[in-house]
C-alpha positions in Angstrom: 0.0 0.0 0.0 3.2 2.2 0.5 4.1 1.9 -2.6 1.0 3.1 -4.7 0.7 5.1 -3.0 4.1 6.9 -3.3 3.1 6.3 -7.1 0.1 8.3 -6.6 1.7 10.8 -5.0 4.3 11.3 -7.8 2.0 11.4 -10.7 2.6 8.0 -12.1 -0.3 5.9 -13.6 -1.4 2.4 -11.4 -1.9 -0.7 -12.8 -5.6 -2.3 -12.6 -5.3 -5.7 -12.3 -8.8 -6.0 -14.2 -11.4 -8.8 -13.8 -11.1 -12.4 -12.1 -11.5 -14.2 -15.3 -9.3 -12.1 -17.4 -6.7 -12.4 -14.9 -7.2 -16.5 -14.5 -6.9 -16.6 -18.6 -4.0 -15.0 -18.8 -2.5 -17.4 -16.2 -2.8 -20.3 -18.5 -0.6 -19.5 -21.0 3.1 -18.0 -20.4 3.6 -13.9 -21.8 6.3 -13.0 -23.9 9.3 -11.0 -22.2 9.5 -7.7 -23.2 13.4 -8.5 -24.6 13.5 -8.3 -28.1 16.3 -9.8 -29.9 18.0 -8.0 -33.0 19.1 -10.3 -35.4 21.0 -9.2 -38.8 19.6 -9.7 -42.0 21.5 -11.2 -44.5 21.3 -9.9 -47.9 21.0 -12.4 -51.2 24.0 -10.5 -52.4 28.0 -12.0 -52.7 29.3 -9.3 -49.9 29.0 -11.9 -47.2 31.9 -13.9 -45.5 31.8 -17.0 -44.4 33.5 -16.0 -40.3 34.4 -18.5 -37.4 35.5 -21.9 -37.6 34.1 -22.7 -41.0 36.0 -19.9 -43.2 39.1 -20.6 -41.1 39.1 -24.5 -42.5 37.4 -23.4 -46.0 41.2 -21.0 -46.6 43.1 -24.2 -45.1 41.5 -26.5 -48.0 41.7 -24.2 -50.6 45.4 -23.6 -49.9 46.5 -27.0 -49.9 45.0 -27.8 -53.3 46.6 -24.3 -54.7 49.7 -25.6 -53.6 48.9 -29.1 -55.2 48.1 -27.5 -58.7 51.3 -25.7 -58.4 53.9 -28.4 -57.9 52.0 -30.3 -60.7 52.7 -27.4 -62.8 56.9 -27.5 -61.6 57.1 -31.7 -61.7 55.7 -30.6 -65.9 58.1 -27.9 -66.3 61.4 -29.6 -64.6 61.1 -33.3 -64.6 62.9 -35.5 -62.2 66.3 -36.7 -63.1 66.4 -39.9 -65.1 62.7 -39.2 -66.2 62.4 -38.7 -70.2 60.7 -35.2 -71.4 58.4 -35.2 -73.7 58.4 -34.0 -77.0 57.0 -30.1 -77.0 54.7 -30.2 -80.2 53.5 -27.0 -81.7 49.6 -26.9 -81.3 48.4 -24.9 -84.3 46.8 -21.7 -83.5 42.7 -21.7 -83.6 40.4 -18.9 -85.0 37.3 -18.3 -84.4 35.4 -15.5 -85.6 33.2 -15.2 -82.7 36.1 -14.4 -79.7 36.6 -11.1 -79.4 40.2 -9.5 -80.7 42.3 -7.2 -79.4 40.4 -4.3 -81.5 36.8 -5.1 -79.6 36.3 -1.4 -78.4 36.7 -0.4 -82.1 34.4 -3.4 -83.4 31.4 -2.3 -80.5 31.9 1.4 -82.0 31.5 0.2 -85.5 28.5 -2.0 -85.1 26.7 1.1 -83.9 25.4 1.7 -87.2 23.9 -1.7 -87.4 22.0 -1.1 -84.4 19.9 1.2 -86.2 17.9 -1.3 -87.4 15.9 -3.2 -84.5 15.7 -7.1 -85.5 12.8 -7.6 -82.7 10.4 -5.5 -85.4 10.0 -8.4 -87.7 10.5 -11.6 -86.1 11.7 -14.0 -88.7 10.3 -17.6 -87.9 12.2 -20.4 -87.0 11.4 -23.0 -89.4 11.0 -21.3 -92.9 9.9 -24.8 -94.7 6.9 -25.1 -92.5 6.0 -22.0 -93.1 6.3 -21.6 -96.7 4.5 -25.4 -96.9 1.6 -24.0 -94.7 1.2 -21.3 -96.8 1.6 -23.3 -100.3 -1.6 -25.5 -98.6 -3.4 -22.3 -98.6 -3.2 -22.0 -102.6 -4.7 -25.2 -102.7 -3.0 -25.6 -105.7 -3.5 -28.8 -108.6 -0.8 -30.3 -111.0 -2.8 -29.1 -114.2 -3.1 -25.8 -112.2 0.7 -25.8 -112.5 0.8 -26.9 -116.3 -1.9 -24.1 -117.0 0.5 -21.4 -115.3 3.6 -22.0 -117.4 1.5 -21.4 -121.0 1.9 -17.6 -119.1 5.5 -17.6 -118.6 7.6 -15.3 -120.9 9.3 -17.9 -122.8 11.8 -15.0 -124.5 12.3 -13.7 -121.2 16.4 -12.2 -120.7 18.3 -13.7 -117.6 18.6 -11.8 -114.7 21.3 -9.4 -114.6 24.1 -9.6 -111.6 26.5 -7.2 -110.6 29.2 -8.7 -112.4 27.0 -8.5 -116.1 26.7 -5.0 -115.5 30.4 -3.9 -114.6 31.5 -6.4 -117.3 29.1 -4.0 -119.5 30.9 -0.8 -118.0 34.5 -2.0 -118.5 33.5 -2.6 -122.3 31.9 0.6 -122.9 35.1 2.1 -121.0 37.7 0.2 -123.7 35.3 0.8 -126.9 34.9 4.5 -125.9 31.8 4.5 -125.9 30.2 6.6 -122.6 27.3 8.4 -124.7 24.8 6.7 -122.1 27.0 6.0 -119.1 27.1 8.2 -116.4 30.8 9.7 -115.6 30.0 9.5 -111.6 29.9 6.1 -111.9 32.4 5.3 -114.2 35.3 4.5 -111.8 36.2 0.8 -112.3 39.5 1.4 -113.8 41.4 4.0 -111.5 41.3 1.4 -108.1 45.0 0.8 -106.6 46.4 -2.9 -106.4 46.0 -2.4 -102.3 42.4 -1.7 -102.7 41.7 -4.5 -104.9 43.6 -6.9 -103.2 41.9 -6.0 -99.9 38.7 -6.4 -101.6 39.6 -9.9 -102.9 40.7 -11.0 -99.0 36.9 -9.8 -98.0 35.2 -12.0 -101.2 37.4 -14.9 -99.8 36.5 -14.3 -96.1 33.0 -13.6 -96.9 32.4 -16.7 -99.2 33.2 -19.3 -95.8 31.5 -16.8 -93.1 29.2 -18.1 -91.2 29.4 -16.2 -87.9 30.6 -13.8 -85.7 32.6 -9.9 -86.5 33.0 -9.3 -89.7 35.9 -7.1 -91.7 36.0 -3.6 -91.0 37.0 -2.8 -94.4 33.3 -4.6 -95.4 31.3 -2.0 -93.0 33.3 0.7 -94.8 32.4 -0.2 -98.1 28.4 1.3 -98.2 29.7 4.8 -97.5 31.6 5.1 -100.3 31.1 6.6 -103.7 32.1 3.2 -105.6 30.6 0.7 -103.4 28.9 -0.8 -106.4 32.3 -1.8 -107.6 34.1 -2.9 -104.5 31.3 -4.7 -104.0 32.3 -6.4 -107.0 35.2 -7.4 -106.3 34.2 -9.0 -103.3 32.7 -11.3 -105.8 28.9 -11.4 -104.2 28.1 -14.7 -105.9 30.2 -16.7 -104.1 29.3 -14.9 -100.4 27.6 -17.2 -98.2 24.0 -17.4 -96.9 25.3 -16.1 -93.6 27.2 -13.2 -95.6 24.2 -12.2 -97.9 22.5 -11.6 -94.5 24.8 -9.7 -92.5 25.3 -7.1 -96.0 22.1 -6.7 -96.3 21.7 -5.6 -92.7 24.7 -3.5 -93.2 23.3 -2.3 -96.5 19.5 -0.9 -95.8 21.0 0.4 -92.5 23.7 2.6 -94.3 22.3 3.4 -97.9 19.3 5.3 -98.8 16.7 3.7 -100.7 17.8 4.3 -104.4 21.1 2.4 -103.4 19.4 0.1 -101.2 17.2 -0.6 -104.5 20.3 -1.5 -106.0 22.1 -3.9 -104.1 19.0 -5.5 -103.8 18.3 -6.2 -107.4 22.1 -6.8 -108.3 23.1 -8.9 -105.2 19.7 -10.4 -103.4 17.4 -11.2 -105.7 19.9 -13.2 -108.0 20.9 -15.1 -104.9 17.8 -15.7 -104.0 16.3 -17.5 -107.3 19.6 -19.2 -107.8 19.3 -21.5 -104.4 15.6 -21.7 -104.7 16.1 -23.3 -108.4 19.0 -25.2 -107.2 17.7 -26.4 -103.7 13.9 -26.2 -104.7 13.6 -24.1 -101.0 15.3 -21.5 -99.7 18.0 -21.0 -97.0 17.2 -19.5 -93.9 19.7 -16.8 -94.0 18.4 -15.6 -97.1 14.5 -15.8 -95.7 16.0 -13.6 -92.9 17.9 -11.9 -95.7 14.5 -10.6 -97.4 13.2 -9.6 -94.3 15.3 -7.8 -93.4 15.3 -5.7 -96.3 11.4 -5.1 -96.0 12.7 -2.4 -93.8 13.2 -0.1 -96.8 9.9 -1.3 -98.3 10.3 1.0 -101.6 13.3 -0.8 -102.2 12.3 -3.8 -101.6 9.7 -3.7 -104.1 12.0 -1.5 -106.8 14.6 -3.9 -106.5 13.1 -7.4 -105.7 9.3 -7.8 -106.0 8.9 -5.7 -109.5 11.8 -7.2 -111.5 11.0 -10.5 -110.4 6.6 -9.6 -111.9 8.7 -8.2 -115.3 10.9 -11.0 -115.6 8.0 -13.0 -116.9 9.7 -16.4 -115.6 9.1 -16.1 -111.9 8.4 -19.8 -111.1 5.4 -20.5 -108.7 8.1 -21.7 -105.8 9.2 -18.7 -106.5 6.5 -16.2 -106.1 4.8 -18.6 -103.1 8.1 -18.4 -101.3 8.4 -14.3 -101.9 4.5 -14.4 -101.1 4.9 -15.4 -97.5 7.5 -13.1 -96.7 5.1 -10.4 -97.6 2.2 -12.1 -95.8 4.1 -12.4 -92.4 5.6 -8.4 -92.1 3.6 -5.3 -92.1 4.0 -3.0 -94.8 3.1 0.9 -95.4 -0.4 0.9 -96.7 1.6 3.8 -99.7 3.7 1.1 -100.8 1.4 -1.5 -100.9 -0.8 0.5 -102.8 1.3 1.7 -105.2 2.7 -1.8 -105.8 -0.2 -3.1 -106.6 -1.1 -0.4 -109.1 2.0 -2.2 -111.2 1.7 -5.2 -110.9 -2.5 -4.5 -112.1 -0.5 -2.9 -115.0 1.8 -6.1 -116.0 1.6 -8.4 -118.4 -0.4 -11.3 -117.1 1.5 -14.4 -115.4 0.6 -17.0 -112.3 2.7 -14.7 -109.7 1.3 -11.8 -110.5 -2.1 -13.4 -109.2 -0.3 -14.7 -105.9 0.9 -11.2 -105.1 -2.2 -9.7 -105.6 -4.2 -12.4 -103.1 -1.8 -11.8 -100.2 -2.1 -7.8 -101.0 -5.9 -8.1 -101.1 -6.0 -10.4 -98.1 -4.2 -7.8 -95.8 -7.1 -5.2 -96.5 -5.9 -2.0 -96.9 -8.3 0.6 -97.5 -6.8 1.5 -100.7 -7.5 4.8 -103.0 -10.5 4.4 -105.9 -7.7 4.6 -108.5 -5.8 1.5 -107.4 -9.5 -0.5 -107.1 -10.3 0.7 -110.6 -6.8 -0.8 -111.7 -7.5 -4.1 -110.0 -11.2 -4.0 -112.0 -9.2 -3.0 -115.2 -6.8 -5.8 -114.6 -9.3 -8.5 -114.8 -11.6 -6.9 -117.3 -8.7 -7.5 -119.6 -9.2 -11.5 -119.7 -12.6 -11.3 -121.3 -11.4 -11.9 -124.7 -8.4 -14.0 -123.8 -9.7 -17.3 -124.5 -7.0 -19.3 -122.6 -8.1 -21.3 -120.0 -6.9 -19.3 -116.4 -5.7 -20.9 -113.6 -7.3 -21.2 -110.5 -5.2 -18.4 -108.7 -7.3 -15.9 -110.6 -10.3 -17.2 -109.7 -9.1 -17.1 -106.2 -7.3 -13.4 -106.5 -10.7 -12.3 -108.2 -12.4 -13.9 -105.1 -10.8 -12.0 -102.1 -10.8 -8.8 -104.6 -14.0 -9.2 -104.7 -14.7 -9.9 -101.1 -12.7 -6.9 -99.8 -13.4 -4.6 -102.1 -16.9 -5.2 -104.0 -18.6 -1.8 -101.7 -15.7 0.2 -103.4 -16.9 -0.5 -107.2 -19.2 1.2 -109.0 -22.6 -0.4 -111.0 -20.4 -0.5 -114.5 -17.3 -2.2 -112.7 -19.7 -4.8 -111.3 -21.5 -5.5 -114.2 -17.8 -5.9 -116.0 -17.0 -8.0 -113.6 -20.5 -10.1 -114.8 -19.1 -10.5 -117.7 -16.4 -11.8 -117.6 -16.9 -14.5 -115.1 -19.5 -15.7 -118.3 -16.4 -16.5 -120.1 -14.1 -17.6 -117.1 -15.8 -20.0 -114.8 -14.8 -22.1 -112.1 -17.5 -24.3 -110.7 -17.2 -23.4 -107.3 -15.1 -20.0 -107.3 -17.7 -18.2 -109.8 -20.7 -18.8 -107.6 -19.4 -17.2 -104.7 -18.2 -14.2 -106.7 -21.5 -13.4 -108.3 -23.3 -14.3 -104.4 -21.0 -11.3 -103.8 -21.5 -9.0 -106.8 -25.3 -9.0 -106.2 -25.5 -8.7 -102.6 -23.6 -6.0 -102.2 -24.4 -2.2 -102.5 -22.0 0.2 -104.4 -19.7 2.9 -104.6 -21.3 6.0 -103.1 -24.3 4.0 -102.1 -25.7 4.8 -98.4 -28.5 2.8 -98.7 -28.2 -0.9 -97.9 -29.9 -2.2 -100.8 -28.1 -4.2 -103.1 -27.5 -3.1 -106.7 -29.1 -4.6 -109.3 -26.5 -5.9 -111.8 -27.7 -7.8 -115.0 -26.9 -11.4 -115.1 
């Protein structure tokens, strides 16, 4: 009793021992002390050391074996007496492309031009085969559709011209004298040194057994200058490999503008590319990566690769199926697109030109009236051509149709009537007209269909 209260006297608050059967609860189970201990946290990170007895016998182990290695490494070097040495042979030294040379800070500075480009843009799929088959199942295509397509093919068609036809060209207008129609900014083939051509000749041979890792400096060099086109040549591109095609074109479209881009594509990539697909009947993955890669200069894609191979008039259907899925798989400027497919409506008729035009249709750009009047132009042409078609332009006619049928006026339509009379296809031509009549026209609002005379 003294003590509370000497606690009530000085201020201090008094404990209440509260009710019985709070106080008889609490007695059954044992309170925590009011010590708290403070234990360090260990962080996930390498900065801790093993302390006490454990890292005091961990150094012991670890120096014994050190000094194990090292008189293994003395008993090799200076042999006992009476022990025969053996014979030091010469290993021969081992290159490998992909280890990094002395010059590495200059190769990370160089490659920063290639970084312009971003490969994570266009993903380029893993297995090309499967998915050039899948898409050559889509075609749905027949054997007598393929016998049908060659009676298109330009049969006085000229080969495809490589960068070597057209120096070898050059250098005989330069000995004839005759430079009436060559252009003098371009007519340097004669004035390299020996140095320059030799150095170009070392590139050709490392290029043509590349197959990873840095590549020549000299060969980065080579897009900024004023001759590229002929120390390209003397690389000699048709003998680069797969791996090498790649790795310039990625070097190419990231340093050159689209005129030269155009260029190197027709002259280098596009000759590559139809040689391995007629040789190998498919085409190598580098060279799938290869094209696209270079769909990120879509105008000179299409200058230099897509266009020449339509005018050639002997693109093969591997070929254009092949070309065809690249296109599908990437997304391209709706400008381009369009005004691709303006030339290609324009061409002379063949089976590729029909495969282009599906995979165009079938990405659905809202394209301008004049381009739509080309397409209806395009197959308005083939009602007085009397040759049987094949069934890719039934099935181009099909998704043109589809896509496009509220974009034609009554007289396209009722051309279109027409000449399915003379071109049918007993299950394509029914589904055309379905969507001729049942559709409403250009500048219609209404949502009746237009009448169109059968």
């Amino acid at each position: 009793m003294g003590k509370i209260k000497r606690l009530q006297n000085a201020g201090g608050k008094v404990p209440r021992p509260g009710p019985l059967a709070e106080q008889i609860e609490k007695s059954e189970y044992a309170q925590p002390s009011a010590r708290k201990k403070v234990r360090s946290q260990r962080s996930d990170g390498d900065d801790e050391f093993v302390e006490g007895q454990m890292g005091r016998s961990i150094l012991k182990q670890s120096q014994a074996q050190l000094q194990e290695v090292l008189f293994e490494d003395m008993e090799k070097d200076f042999p006992p007496l009476g022990q025969p040495v053996e014979k030091y042979e010469r290993q021969p030294q081992k290159v490998s492309l992909s280890r990094k040379s002395k010059d590495a800070i200059d190769d990370e500075e160089s490659s920063d031009d290639e970084k312009e480009v971003n490969e994570m843009d266009n993903p380029v799929p893993c297995n090309v085969d499967k998915v050039v088959n899948d898409f050559e199942k889509e075609l749905d295509l027949a054997e007598d559709d393929m016998k049908i397509l060659e009676h298109f093919m330009n049969k006085d068609a000229q080969p495809q011209r490589k960068l070597a036809d057209m120096f070898r060209d050059k250098i005989t207008e330069k000995q004839t004298d005759i430079q009436s129609q060559v252009n003098a900014s371009t007519v340097q083939t004669v004035n390299l040194s020996p140095e320059v051509q030799e150095m170009c000749s070392q590139i050709g041979n490392v290029l043509s057994k590349y197959r990873s890792g840095p590549l020549p400096k000299m060969f980065k060099v080579i897009p900024k200058m004023r001759n590229w086109e002929e120390l390209v040549y003397l690389t000699d591109p048709d003998k680069w490999s797969a791996a090498a095609v790649y790795q310039g074109v990625r070097i190419f479209v990231s340093n050159l503008k689209e005129p030269m881009a155009q260029r190197f594509f027709n002259l280098v990539l596009l000759p590559r590319i139809r040689d391995d697909i007629s040789y190998y009947k498919r085409l190598n993955f580098h060279l799938y990566q290869a094209m696209c890669k270079a769909l990120f200069k879509p105008g000179a894609f299409f200058k230099g690769v897509l266009l020449p191979l339509c005018m050639s008039g002997t693109c093969t259907l591997r070929e254009a199926i092949i070309v065809g899925s690249v296109i599908a798989k990437n997304h391209i400027p709706i400008l381009h697109s369009a005004a691709t497919i303006l030339k290609i409506a324009e061409m002379d008729y063949s089976g590729a030109n029909s495969i282009f035009l599906r995979i165009f249709f079938d990405k659905k750009y809202a394209l301008p009236y004049r381009v739509v009047d080309a397409c209806v132009y395009h197959f308005m042409r083939f009602q007085h051509d009397r040759r049987e078609l094949p069934v890719l332009w039934h099935q181009a006619l099909l998704v043109f149709v589809q896509r496009y049928k509220e974009d034609m006026s009554p007289d396209q339509k009722q051309a279109i009537m027409d000449v399915i009379k003379f071109h049918t296809h007993f299950t394509i031509t029914a589904e055309v007209r379905r969507e001729l009549l049942n559709s409403k026209c250009r500048g219609q609002d209404d949502d009746m269909p237009m009448m169109v005379d059968e």
